[in-house]
TIBABA-922807 format. One record per residue (C-alpha): residue number from 1; residue in one letter; x, y, z. Coordinates in pm, 1 decimal, decimal comma. Each point is the difference from the previous one (the first is absolute). Example, Ala and Ser with C-alpha at 12.3 -4.5 7.8 and 13.67 -1.06 7.14 Angstrom:
BEGIN
rec drenmar = 1 | zaro = a | px = 1230,0 | py = -450,0 | pz = 780,0
rec drenmar = 2 | zaro = s | px = 137,0 | py = 344,0 | pz = -66,0
//
This chain:
BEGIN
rec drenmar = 1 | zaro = x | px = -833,5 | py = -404,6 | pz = 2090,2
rec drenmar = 2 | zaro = x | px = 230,0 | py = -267,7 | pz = -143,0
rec drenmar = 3 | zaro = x | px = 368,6 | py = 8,8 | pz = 124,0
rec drenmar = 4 | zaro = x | px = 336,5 | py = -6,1 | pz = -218,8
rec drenmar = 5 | zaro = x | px = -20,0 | py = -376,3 | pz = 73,6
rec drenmar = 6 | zaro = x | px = -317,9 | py = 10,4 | pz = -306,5
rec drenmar = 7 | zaro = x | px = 142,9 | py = 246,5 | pz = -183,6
rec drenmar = 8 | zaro = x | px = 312,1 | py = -280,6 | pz = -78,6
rec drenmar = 9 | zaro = x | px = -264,2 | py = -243,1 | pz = -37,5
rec drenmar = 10 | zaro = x | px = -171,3 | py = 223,8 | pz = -270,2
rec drenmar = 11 | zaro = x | px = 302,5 | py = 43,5 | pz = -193,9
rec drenmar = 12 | zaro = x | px = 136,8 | py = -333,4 | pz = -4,1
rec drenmar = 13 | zaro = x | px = -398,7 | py = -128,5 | pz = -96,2
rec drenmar = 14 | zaro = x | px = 37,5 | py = 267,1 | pz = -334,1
rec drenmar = 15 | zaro = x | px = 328,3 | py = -109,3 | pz = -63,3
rec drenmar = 16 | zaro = x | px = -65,1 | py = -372,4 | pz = -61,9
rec drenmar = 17 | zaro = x | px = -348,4 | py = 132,4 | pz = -153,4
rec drenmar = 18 | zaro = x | px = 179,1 | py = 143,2 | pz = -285,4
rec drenmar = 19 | zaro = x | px = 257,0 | py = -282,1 | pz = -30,3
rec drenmar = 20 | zaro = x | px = -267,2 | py = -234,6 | pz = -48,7
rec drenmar = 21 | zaro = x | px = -216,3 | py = 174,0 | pz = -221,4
rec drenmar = 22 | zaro = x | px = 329,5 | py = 151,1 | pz = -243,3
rec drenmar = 23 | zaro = x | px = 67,0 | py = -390,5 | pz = -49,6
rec drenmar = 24 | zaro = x | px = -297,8 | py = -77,5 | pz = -157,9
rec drenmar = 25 | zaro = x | px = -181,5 | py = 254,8 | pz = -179,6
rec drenmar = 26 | zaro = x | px = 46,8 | py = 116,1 | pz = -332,6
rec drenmar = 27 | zaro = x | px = -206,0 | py = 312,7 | pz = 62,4
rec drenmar = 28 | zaro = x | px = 20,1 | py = 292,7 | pz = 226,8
rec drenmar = 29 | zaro = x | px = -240,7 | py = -51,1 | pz = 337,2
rec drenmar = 30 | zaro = x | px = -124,1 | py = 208,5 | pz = 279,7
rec drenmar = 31 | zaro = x | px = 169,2 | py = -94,3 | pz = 298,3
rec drenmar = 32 | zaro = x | px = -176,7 | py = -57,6 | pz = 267,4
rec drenmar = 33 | zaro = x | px = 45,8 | py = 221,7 | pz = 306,3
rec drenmar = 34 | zaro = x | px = 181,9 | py = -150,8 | pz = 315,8
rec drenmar = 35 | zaro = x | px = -304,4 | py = 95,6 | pz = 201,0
rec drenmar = 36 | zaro = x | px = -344,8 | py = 149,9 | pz = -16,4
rec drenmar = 37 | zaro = x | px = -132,4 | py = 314,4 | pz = -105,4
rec drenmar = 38 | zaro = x | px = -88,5 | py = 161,0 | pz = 308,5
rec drenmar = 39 | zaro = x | px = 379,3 | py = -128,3 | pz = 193,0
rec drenmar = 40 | zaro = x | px = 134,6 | py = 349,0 | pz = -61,7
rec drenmar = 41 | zaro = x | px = -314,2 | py = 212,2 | pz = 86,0
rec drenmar = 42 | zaro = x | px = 4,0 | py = 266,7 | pz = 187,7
rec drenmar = 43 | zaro = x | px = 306,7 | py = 96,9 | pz = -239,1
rec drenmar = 44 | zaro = x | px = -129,9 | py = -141,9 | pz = -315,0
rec drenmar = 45 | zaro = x | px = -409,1 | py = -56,3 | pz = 28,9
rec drenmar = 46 | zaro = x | px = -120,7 | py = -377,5 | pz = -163,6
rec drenmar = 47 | zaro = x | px = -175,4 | py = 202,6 | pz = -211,9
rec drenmar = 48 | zaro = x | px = 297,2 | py = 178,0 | pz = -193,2
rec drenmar = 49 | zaro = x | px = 202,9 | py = -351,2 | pz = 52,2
rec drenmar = 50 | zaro = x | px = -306,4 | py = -187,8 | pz = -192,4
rec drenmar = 51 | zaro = x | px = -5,3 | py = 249,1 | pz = -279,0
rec drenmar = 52 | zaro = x | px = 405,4 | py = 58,7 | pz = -44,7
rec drenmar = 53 | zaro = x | px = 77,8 | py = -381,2 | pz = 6,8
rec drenmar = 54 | zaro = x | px = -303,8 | py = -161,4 | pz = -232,5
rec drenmar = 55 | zaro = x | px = -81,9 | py = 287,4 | pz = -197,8
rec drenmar = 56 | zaro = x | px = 309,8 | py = 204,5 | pz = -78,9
rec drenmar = 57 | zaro = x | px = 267,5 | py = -244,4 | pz = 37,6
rec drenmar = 58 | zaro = x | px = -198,9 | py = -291,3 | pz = -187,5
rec drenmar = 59 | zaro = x | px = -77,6 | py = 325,9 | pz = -285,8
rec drenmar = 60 | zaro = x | px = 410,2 | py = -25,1 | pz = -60,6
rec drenmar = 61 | zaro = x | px = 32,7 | py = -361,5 | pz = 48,6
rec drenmar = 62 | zaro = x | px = -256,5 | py = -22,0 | pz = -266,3
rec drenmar = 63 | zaro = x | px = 138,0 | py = 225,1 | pz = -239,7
rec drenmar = 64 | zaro = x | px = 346,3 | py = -120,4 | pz = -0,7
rec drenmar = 65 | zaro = x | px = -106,7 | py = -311,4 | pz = -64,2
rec drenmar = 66 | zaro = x | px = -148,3 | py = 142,1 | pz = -279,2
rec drenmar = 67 | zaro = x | px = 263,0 | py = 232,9 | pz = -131,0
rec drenmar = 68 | zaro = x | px = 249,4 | py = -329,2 | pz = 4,9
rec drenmar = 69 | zaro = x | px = -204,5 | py = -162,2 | pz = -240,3
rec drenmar = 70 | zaro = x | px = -32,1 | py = 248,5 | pz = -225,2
rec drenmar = 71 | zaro = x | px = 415,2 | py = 83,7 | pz = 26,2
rec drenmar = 72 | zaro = x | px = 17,8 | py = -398,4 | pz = -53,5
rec drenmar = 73 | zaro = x | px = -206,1 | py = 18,8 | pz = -319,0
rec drenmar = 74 | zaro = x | px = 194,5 | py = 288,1 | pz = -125,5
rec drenmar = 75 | zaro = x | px = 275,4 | py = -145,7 | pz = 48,2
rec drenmar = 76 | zaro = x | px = -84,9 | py = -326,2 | pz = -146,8
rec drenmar = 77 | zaro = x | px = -126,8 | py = 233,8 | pz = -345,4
rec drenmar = 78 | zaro = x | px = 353,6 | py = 205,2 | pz = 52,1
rec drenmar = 79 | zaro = x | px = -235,6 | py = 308,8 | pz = 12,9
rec drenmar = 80 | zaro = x | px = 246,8 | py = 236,5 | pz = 161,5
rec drenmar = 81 | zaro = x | px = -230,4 | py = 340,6 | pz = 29,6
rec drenmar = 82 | zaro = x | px = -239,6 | py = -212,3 | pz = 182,4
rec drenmar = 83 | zaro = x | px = 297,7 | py = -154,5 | pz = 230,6
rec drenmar = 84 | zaro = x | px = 65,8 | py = 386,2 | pz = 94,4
rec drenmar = 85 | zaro = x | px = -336,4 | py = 132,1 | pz = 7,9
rec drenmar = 86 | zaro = x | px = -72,3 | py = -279,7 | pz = 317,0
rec drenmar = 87 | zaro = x | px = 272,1 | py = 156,4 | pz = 194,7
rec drenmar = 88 | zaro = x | px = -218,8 | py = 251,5 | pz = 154,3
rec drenmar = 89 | zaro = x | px = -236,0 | py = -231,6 | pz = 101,4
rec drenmar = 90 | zaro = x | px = 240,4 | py = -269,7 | pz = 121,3
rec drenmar = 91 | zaro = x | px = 168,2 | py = 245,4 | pz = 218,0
rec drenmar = 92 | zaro = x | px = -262,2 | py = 126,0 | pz = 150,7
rec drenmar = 93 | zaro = x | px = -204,4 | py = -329,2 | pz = 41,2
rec drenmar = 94 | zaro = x | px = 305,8 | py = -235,6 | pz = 81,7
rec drenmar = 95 | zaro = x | px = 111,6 | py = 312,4 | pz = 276,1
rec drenmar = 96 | zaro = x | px = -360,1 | py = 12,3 | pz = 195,6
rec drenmar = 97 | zaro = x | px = 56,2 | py = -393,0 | pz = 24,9
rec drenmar = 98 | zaro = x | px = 320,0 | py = 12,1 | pz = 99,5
rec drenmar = 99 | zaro = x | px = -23,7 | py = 326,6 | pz = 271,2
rec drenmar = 100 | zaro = x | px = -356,5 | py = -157,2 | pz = 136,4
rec drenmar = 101 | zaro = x | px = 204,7 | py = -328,7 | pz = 28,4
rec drenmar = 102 | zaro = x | px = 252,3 | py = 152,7 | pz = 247,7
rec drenmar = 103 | zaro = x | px = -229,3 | py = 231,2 | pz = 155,9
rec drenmar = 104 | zaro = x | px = -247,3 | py = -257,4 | pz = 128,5
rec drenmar = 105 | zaro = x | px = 296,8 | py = -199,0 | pz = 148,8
rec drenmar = 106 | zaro = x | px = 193,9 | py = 321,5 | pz = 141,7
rec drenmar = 107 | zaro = x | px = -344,7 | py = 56,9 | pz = 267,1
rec drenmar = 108 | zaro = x | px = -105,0 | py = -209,9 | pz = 234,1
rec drenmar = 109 | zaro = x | px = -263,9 | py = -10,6 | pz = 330,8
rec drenmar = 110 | zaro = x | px = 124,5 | py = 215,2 | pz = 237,1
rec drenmar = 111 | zaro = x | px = 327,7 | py = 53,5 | pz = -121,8
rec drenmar = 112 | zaro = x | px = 315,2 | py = -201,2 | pz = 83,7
rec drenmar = 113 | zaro = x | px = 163,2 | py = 283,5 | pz = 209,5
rec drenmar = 114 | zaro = x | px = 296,0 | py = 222,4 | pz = -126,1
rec drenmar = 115 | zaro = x | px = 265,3 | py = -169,0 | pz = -192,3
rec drenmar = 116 | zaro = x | px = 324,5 | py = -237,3 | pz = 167,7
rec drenmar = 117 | zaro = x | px = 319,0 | py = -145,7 | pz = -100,3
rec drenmar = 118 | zaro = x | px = 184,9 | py = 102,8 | pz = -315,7
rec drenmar = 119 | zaro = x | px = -303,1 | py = 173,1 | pz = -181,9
rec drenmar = 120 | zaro = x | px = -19,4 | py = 290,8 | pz = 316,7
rec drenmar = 121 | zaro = x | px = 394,7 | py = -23,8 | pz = -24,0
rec drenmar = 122 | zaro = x | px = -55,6 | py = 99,1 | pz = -351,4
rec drenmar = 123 | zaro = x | px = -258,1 | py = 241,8 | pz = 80,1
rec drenmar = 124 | zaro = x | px = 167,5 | py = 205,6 | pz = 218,2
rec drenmar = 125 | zaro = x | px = 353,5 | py = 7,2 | pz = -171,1
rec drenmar = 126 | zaro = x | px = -188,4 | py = 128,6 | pz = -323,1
rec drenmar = 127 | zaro = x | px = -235,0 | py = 230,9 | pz = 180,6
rec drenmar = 128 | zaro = x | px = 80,3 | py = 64,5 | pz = 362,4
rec drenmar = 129 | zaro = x | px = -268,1 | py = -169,2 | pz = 128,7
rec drenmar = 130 | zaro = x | px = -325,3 | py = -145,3 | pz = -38,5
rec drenmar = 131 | zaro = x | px = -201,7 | py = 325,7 | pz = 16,6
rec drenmar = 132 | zaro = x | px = 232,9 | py = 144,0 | pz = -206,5
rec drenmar = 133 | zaro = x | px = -111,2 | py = -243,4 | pz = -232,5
rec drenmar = 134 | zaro = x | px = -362,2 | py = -3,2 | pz = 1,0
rec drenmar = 135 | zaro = x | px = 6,1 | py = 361,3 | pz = 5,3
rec drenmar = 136 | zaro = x | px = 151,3 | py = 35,1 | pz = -337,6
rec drenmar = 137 | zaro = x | px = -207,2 | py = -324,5 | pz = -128,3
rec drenmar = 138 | zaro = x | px = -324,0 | py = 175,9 | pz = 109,7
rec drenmar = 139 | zaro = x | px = 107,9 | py = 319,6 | pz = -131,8
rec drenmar = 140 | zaro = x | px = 147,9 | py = -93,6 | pz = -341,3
rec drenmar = 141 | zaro = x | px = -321,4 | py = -233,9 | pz = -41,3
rec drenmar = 142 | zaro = x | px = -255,1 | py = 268,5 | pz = 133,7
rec drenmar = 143 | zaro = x | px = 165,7 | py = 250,2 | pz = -323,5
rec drenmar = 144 | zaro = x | px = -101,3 | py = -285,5 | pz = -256,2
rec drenmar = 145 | zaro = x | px = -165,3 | py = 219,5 | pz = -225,9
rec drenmar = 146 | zaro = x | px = -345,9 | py = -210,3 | pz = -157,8
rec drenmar = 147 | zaro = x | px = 28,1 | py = -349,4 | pz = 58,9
rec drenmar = 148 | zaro = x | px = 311,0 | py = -193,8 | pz = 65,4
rec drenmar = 149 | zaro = x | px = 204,2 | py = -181,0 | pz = 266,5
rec drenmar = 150 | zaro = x | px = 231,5 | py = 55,3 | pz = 277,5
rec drenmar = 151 | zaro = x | px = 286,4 | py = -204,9 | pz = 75,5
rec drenmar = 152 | zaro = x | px = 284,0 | py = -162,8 | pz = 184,2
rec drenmar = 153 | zaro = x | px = 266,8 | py = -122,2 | pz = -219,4
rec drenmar = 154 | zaro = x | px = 311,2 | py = -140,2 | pz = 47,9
rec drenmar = 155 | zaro = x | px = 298,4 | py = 64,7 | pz = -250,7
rec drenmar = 156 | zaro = x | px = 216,9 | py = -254,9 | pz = -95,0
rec drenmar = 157 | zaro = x | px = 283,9 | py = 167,0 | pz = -150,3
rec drenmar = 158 | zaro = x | px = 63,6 | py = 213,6 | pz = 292,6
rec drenmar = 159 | zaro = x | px = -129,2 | py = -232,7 | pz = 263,5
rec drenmar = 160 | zaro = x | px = -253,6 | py = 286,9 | pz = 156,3
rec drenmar = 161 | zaro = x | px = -362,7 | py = 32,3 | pz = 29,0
rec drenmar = 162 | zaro = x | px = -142,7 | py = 295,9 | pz = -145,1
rec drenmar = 163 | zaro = x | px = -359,6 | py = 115,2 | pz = -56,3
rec drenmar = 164 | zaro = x | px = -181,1 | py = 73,5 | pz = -361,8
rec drenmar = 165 | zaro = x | px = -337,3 | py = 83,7 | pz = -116,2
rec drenmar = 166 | zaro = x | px = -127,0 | py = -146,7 | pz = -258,9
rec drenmar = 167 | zaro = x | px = -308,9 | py = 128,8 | pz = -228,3
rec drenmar = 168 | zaro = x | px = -287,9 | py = -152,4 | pz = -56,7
rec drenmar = 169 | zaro = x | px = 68,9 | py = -401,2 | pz = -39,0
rec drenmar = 170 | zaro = x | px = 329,2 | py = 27,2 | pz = -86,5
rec drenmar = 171 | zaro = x | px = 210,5 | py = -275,6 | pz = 146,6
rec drenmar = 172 | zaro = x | px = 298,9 | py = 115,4 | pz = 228,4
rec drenmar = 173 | zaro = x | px = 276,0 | py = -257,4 | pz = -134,8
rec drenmar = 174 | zaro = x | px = -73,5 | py = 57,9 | pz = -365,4
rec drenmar = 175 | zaro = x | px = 21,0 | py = 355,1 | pz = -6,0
rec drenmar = 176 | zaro = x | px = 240,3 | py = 65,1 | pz = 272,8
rec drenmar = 177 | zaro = x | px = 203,4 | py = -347,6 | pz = 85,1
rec drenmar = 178 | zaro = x | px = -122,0 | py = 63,6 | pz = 370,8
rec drenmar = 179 | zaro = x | px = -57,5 | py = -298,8 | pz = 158,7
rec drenmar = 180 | zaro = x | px = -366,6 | py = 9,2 | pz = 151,3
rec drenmar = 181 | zaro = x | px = -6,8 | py = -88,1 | pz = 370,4
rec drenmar = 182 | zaro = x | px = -273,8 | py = 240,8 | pz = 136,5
rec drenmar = 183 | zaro = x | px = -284,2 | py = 222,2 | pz = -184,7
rec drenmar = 184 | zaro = x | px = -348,8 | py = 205,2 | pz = 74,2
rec drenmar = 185 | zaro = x | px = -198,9 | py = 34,0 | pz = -283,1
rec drenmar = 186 | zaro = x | px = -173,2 | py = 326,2 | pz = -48,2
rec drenmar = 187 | zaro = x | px = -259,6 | py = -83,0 | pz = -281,6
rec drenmar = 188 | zaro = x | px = -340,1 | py = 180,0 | pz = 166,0
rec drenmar = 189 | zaro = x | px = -129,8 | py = -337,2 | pz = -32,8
rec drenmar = 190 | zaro = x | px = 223,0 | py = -136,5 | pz = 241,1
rec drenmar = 191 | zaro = x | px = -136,8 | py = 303,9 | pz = 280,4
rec drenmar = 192 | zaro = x | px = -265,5 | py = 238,5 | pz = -104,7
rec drenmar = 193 | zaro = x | px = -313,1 | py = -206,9 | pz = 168,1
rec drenmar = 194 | zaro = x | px = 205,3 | py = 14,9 | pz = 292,6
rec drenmar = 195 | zaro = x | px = 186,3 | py = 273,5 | pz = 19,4
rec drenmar = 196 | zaro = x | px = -132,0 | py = 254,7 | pz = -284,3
rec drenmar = 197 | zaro = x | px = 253,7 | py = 248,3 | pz = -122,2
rec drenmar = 198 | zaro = x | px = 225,7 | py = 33,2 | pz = 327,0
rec drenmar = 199 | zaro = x | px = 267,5 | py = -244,8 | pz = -137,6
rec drenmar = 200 | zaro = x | px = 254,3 | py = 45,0 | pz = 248,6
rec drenmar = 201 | zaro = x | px = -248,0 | py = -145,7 | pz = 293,0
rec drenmar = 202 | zaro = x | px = 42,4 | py = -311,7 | pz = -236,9
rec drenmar = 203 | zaro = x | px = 317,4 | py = 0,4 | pz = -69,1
rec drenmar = 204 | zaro = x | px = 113,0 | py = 62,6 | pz = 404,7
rec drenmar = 205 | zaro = x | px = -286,6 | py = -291,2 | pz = 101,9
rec drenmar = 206 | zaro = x | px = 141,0 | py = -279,2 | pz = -219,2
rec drenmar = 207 | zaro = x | px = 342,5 | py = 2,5 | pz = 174,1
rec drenmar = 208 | zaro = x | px = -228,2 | py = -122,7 | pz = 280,2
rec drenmar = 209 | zaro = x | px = -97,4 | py = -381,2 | pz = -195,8
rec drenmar = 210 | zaro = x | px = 399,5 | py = 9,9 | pz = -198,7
rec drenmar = 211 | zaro = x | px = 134,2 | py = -351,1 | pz = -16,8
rec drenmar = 212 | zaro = x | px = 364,4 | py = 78,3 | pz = 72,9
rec drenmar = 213 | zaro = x | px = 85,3 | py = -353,9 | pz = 16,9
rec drenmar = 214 | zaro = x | px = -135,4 | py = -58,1 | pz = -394,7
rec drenmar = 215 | zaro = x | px = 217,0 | py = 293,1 | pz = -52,7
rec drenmar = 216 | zaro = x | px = 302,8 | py = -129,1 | pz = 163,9
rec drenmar = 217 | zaro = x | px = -39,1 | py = -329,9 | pz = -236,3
rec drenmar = 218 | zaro = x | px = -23,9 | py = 188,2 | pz = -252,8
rec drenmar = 219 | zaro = x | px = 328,3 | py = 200,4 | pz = 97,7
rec drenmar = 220 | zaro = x | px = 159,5 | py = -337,6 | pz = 54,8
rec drenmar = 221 | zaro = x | px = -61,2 | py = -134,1 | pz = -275,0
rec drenmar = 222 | zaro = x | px = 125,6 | py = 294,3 | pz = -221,8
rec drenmar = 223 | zaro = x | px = 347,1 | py = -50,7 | pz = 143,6
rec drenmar = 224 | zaro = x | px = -74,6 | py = 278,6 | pz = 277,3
rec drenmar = 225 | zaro = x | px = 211,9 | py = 34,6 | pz = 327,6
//
């Protein structure tokens, strides 16, 4: 089992990932993961990893890429039902890229231990304590009713983190101006080899491969303290 030291390793290697790869390309890409497919098993088996990553994510990589162009050329023609009709697909495209783009980065081998410093500071001023909050993360995300997302968000008008769920691919800053720091995606594709219909095993397993030190970045960075 790899130690917290890796887990800062992972997240600093997907960090400059997508630095370099936002600089030059013109298109959307699959990232590549910050380790292999079977790092997270028993949690999250290879197989589900292989499957989620290169088939699903690359699915909305691939169509976003293709609902820009088609916005671009609607735009160009000033074709205005089009413009709105792409919404839909944009949304829910642009979201799964965006969500699967966090998510990958919020896990990590072994997972890096419970959170420190200002983010557990944070933590247990807005929910008592770190139970407290993965309790009502598990729970809120185990109601998700279909497909959709869990998360841990942090608000910057009132300075507090505070958790949302999300439907389907719907991105948590656009449609709620929560910061994401920390979500479990509850698509069945992301658990039903593994774990069939008993969701909640899932959902209480994954806290066992969290990345709290990609989430405390990404608390950092939203002006969190």
């Amino acid at each position: 089992m790899l130690t917290a030291r890796s887990c800062l390793l992972t997240t600093a290697r997907a960090a400059a990932g997508l630095q370099a790869s936002s600089a030059v390309r013109s298109k959307h890409t699959l990232p590549d993961l910050p380790y292999d497919y079977n790092a997270l098993e028993p949690v999250i088996s290879a197989e589900i990893m292989q499957l989620h990553h290169s088939k699903h994510h690359a699915t909305y990589v691939n169509n976003l890429n293709v609902a820009e162009e088609k916005l671009q050329e609607a735009v160009a023609k000033n074709d205005v039902s089009s413009v709105i009709g792409l919404h839909g697909a944009l949304k829910f495209n642009g979201g799964g890229h965006l969500n699967h783009s966090i998510f990958w980065q919020n896990l990590c081998p072994g997972g890096s231990g419970e959170p420190e410093g200002a983010l557990l500071e944070a933590i247990n001023r807005d929910f008592g304590s770190f139970q407290n909050m993965k309790d009502k993360l598990s729970a809120s995300t185990v109601a998700v009713q279909g497909s959709g997302w869990g998360w841990l968000g942090f608000n910057k008008a009132s300075g507090k983190l505070q958790i949302a769920a999300c439907a389907n691919q719907d991105p948590l800053e656009a449609t709620t101006g929560l910061v994401p720091l920390f979500g479990i995606d509850v698509w069945e594709h992301a658990y039903y080899l593994q774990y069939k219909n008993v969701r909640p095993d899932y959902v209480k397993a994954i806290f066992q491969v969290a990345n709290w030190n990609d989430v405390a970045a990404r608390f950092s960075a939203a002006g969190g303290k």
